[in-house]
LUMFIBA-204274 format. One record per residue: x, y, z of N, C-alpha, C, O in turn. Coordinates in steps of 0.001 Angstrom, whole numbers, plus 500000, padded with zeros to 6 digits. Atoms other than C-alpha are relative to their C-alpha. Layout:
N
XYZXYZXYZXYZ;...
//
This chain:
116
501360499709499567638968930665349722499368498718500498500150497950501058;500721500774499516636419928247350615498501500227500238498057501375500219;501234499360499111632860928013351975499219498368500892499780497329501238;500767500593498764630549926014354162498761498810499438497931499012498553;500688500512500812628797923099353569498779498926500900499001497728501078;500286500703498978625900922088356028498986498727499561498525498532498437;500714501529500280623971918526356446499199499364501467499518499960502496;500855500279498732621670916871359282498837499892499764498139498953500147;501444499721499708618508918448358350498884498737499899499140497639499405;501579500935500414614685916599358337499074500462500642498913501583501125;501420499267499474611460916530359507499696499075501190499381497891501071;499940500688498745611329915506362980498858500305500454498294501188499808;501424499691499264608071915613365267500455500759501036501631500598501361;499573499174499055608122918186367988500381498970501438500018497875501868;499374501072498219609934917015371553501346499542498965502356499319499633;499228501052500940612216915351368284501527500595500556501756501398501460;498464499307499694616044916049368403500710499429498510500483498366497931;499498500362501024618388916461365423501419500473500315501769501193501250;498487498834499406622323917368365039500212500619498356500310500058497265;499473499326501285623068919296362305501966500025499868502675499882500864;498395500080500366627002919378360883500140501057498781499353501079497835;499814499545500933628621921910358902501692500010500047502455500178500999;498590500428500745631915921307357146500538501180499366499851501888498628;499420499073500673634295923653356118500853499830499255501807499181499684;498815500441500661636390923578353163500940501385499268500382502418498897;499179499069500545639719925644351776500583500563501460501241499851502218;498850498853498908641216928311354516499543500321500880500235500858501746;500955498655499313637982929734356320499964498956501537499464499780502304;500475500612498859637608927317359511501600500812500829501194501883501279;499338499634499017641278928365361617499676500792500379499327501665499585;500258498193499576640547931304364251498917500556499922498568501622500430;501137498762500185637599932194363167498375499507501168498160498346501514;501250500199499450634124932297365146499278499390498878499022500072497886;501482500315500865631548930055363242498771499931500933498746499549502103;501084499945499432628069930562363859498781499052499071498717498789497870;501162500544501103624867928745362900498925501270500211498915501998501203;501034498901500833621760931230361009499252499405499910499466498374499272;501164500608500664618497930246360805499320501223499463499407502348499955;501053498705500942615967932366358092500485499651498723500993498601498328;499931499754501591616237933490354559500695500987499554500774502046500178;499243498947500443618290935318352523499707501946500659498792502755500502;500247498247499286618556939034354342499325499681501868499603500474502766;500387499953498962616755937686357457500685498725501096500185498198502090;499781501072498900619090935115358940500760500438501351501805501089501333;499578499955498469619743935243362784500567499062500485500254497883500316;498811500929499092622582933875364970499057499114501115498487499702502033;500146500875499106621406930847366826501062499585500973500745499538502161;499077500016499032624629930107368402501376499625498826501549499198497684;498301499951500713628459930269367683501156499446500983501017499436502206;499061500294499191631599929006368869501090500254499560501226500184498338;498583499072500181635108930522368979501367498926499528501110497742499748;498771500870500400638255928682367865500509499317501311501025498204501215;499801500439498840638868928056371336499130499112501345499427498393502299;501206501110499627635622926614372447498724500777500528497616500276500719;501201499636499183633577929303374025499089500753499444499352501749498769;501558500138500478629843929445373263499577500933499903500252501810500441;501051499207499759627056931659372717498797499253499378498799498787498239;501360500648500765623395930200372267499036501040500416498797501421501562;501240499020499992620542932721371287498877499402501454498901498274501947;500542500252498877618103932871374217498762498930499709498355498047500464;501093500572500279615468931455372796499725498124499433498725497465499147;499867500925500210617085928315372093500770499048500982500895497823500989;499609500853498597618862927800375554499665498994500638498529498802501073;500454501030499038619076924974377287499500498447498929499458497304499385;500665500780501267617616922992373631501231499493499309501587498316499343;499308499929500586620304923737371585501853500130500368502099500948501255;499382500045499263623883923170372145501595500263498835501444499107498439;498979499484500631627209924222369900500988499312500422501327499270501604;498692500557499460630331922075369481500735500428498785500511501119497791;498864499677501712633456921924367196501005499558500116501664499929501087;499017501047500637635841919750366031500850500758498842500643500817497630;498691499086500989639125922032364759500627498490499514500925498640498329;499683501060500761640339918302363865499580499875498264500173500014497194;501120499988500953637293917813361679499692501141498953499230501012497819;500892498723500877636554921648360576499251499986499883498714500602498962;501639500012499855633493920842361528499594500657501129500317500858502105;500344499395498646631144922578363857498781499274500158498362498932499052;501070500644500215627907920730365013499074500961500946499547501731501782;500862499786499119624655921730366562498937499104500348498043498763499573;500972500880499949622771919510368387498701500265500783498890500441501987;501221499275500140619064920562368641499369498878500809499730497748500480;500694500663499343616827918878371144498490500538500766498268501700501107;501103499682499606613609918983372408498993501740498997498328502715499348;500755499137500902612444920907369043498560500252499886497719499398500167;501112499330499623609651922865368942499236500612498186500085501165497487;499985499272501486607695924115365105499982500642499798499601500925498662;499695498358500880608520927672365232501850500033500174502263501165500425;498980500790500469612558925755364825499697500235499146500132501331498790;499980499965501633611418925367361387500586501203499313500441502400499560;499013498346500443613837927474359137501212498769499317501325497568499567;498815500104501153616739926713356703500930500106501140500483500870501995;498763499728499199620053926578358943501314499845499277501882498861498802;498833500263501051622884927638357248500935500248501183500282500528502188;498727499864499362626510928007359286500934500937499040500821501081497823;499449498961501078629029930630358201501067500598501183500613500394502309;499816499130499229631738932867360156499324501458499776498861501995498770;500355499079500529630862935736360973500527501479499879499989502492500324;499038499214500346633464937896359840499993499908498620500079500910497910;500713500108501519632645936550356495498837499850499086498772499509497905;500997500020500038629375936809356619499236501248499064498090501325498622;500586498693501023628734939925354608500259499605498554499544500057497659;499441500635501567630616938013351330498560499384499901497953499100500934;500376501168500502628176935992349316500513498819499688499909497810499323;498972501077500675631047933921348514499923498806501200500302497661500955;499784501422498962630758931619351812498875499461500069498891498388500673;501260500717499186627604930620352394499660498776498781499803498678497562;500663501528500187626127927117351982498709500264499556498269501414499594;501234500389500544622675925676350406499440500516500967498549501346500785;500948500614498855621725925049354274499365498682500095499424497657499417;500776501609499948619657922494355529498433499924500725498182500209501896;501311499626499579616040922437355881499621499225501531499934498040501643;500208500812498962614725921607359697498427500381499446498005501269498705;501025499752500308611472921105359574499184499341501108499127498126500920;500752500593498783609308920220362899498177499997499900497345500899499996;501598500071500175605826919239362477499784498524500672500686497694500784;500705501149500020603129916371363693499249499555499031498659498482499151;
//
């Protein structure tokens, strides 16, 4: 098994830019789509994901800002967030999402937090 273990977060000023990193440990990173979630337990939404092979999806609302990489070396996936805005603010956890219905994978998260 395994699960997900993300890091990056803070409190940046809006216009700010951050990268977030989430680490995978045990079995769950080969093959699989990881995605990053921002919200709260029951309400988190796909910000963007990337495939074992490299290709993207970024929610609309974060196009063009936000940008999805990944390092199958590493088992890491990163997102690097730019030109943040304070309705960003939100917990960002990472997860596949094929295993996304388990409780067993998911991470703390990592608080973003955009304010002046």
């Amino acid at each position: 098994q395994g699960h997900f273990v993300e890091s990056g977060g803070g409190l940046v000023q809006p216009g700010g830019s951050l990268r977030l990193s989430c680490a995978a440990s045990g079995n769950i990173f080969s093959g699989l789509v990881i995605a990053w979630y921002r919200g709260g337990p029951g309400q988190r939404a796909v910000v963007a994901s990337v495939s074992s092979t490299g290709g993207t999806y970024v929610e609309d609302s974060v196009k063009g800002r936000f940008t999805i990489t990944r390092d199958n070396a590493k088992r890491t996936v990163y997102l690097q967030m730019n030109d943040l805005k304070p309705e960003d603010t939100a917990i960002y956890y990472c997860n596949a999402p094929q295993l996304a219905s388990s409780p067993n994978y998911w991470g703390q998260g990592t608080q973003v937090t955009v304010s002046s």
